[in-house]
N, C-alpha and C positions, 0 to 999 in steps of 0.2 A: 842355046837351049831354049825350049818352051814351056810355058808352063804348063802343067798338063790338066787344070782347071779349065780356062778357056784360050790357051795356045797364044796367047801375048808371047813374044819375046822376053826372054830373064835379063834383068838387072844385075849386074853383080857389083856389091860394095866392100869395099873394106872397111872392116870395125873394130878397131883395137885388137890388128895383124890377124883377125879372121876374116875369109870370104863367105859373104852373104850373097844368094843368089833369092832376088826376090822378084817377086810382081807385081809393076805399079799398078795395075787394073785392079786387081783382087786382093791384092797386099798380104798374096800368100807367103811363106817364107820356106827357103830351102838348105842346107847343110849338106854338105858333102863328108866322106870319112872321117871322124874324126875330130871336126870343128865343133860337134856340139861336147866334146871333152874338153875343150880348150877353154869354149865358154863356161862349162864348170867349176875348170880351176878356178877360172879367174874370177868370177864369180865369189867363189870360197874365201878368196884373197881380199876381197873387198870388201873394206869395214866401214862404215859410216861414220859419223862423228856423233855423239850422242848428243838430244837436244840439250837446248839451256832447261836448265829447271826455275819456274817460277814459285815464289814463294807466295803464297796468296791465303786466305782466311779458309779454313773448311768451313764448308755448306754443302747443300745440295748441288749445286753451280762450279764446285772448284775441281771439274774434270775428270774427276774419275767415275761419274754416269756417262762422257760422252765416248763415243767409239773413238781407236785412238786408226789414225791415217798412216800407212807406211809411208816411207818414201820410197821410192822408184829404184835406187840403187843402179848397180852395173848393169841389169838388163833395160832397163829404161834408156840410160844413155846409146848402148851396142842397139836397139830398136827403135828409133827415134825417128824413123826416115816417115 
């Protein structure tokens, strides 16, 4: 298959038993029937660990002014290519 961005040939990967068909040129990404439900579940199913918590002095500086960063989760690892 092509991509139909600029007509690369597709890659196809396996990502935690879904097929990703994607495009290294353009790094578009494609799904087929159904795979993007799979990655939902599984998705849903995946919990993180929650951070440590630090015990530190309140001030201005003790973190809760600063924006907090997600982590990446399930879609970061199945996207990673």
């Amino acid at each position: 298959m092509q991509c139909p961005i600029d007509g690369t040939p597709l890659v196809i990967s396996d990502r935690s038993g879904v097929e990703i068909d994607f495009c290294p040129t353009c790094r578009g990404v494609w799904l087929d029937r159904g795979e993007l439900d799979k990655i939902i579940e599984r998705s849903a199913a995946y919990t993180a660990p929650p951070p440590p918590q630090q015990h530190a002095p309140r001030g201005y500086d003790d973190g809760r002014y600063r924006k907090k960063k997600r982590g990446g989760g399930f879609l970061e690892d199945l996207f990673d290519f």
